[in-house]
C-alpha positions in Angstrom: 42.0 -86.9 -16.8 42.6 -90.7 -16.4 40.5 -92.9 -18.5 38.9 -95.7 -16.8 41.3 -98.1 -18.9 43.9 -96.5 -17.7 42.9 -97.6 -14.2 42.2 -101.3 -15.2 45.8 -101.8 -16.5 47.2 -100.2 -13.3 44.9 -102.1 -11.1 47.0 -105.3 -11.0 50.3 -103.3 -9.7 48.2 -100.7 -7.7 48.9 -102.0 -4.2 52.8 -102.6 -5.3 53.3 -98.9 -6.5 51.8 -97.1 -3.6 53.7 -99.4 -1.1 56.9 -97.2 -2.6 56.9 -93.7 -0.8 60.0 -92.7 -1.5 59.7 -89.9 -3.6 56.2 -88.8 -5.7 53.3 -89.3 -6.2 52.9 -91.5 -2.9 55.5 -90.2 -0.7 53.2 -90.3 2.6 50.3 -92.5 1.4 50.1 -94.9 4.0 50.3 -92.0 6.8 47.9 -89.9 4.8 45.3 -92.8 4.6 45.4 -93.1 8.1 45.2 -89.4 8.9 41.8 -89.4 6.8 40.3 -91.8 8.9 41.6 -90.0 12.4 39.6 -86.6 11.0 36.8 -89.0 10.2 36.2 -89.5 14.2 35.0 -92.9 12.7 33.0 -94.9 15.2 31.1 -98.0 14.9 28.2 -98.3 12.5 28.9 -95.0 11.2 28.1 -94.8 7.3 31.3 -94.0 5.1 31.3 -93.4 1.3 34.6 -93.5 -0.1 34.7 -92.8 -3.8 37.4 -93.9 -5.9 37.6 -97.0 -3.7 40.3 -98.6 -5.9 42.0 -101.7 -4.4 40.1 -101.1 -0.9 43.0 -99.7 1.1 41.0 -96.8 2.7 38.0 -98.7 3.1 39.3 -101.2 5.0 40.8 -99.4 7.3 36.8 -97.9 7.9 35.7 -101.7 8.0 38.5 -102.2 11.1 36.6 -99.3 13.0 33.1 -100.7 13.1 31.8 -98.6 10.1 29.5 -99.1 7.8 31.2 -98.7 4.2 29.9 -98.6 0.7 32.9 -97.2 -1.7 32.1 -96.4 -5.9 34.9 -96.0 -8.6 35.0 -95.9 -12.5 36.9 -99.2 -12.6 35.8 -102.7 -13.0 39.1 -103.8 -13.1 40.1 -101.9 -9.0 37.1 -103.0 -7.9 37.4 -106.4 -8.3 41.1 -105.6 -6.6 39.1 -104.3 -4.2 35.9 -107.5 -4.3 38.7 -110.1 -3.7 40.7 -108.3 -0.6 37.7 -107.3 1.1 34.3 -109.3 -0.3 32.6 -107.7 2.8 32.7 -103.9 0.9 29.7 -102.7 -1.1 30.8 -101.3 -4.3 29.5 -99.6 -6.9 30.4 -98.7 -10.7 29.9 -95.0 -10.7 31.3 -92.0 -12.4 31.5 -89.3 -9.6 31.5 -86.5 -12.3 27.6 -87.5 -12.5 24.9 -88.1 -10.4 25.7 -91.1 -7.7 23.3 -94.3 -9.0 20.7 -95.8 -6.8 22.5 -98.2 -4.7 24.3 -95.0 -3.1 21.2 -92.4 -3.3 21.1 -91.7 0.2 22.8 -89.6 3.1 26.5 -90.8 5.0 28.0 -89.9 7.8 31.7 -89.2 6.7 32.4 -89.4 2.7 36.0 -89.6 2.0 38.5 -90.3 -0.8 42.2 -91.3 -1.4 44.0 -90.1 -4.1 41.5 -89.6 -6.4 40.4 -85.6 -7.0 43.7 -84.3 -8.5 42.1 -86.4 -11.9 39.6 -83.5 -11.7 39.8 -79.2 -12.8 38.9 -77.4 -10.1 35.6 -76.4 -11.4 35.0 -79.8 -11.7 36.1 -80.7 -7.9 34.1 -77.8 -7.0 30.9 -79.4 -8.6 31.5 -82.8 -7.1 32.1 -81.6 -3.5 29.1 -78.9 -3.8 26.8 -81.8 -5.0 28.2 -84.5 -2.5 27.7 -81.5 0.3 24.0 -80.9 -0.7 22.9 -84.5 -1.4 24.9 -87.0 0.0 25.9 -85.6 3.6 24.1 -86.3 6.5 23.6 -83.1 8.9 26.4 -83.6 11.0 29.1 -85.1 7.8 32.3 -84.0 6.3 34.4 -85.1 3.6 37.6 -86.4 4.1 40.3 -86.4 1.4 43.7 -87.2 0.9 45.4 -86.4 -1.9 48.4 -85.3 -3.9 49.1 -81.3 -3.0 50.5 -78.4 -3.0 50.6 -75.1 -0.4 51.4 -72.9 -3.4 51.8 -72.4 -7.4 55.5 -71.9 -6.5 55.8 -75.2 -4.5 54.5 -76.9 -7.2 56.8 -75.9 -10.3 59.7 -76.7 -7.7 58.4 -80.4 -7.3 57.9 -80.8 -10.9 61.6 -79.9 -11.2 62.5 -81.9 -8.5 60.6 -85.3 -9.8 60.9 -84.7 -13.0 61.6 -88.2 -13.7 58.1 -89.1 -12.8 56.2 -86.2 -12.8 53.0 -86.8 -14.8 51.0 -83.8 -15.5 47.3 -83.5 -13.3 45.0 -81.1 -12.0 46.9 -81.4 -8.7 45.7 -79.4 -5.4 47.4 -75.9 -5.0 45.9 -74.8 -1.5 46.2 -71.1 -2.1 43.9 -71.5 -5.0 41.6 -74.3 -4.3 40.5 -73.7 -0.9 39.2 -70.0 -1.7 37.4 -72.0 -4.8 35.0 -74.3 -2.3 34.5 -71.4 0.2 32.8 -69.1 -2.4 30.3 -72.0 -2.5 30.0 -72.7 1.2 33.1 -75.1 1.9 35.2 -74.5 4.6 38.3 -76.7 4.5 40.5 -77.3 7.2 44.0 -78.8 5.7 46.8 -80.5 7.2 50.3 -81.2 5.2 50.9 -84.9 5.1 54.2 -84.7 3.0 55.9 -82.2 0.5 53.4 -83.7 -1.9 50.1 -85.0 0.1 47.6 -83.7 2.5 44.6 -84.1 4.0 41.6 -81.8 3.9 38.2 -82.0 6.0 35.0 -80.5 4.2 32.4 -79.1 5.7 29.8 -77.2 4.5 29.2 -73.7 5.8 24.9 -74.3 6.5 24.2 -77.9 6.6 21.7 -79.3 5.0 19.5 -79.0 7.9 20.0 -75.5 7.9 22.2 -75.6 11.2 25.5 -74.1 11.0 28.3 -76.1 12.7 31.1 -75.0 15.1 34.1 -74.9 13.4 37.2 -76.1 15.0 
């Protein structure tokens, strides 16, 4: 897993790597961004978490459709990336491994994420997205994430041979795995392939937390 240094001596180049989707990690990143807010249905004055905010790209694109959007990450160093872009955003310092502090106690609408999870185990993505489910979503929610991924086991040893020179070693998504992982705890994931190393995936929980259970599409 990343440190949170780590991510304060990237933030300054941040905006400048990901603009380079030519090959991994970010091949797709602008397209996937945009995909996570299409699945979002956003609408005006909707509430939208997005955790791991880092420079802001995601978020604004939330801001430009009316929503309202409070975004967290481990970083000082991204959010202030993110404070001097967009110093309409309310961010928050927060460890999303733990429990989210007051300023974001409450329920949203859509909570979403770019590029962010594959720092996490499974277990631990598991956790995260079981907790955010049962104390974070609003009845009707979802999560939305877009992240680095992979259909298969075997379609990921053939991108790590075929970015070698850049491959760096994380707890990236392997859908045939993963997905069966947040089912057993009442996740069903919808996901839709972005690039031949990004996707998108739309949570819901299987009862909401109004004990309803939703129509899946």
């Amino acid at each position: 897993m990343t440190t949170s240094q780590e991510f304060d001596d990237w933030a300054s180049s941040y905006d400048e790597d990901v603009q380079d989707e030519s090959g991994f990690p970010f091949m797709g990143y602008g397209n996937a961004l945009n995909q996570v807010v299409q699945h979002s249905s956003a609408q005006p004055s909707m509430s939208v978490l997005d955790l791991g905010v880092g420079s802001g790209n995601l978020a604004a694109r939330f801001v430009m459709q009316g929503c309202n959007v409070f975004g967290a990450d481990f970083s000082r160093e991204m959010i202030a990336q993110a404070e001097a872009k967009f110093p309409f955003l309310e961010i928050v310092q927060a460890d999303v491994t733990q429990p989210l502090p007051a300023p974001l106690n409450r329920y949203f609408d859509r909570i979403v994420s770019g590029y962010m999870f594959h720092e996490f185990p499974l277990e631990t993505k598991v956790e995260i997205f079981k907790r955010l489910a049962d104390d974070h979503l609003a009845p009707d929610g979802h999560m939305i994430i877009a992240d680095i991924a992979f259909e298969t086991q075997a379609d990921m040893d053939a991108a790590r041979i075929r970015w070698a020179d850049t491959w760096d070693e994380e707890d990236f998504w392997v859908i045939e795995r993963d997905l069966p992982a947040l089912s057993k705890v009442g996740l069903e994931t919808s996901w839709y392939k972005i690039s031949d190393c990004a996707a998108v995936f739309v949570i819901t929980p299987l009862i909401r937390r109004d004990g309803t259970i939703p129509l899946m599409g």
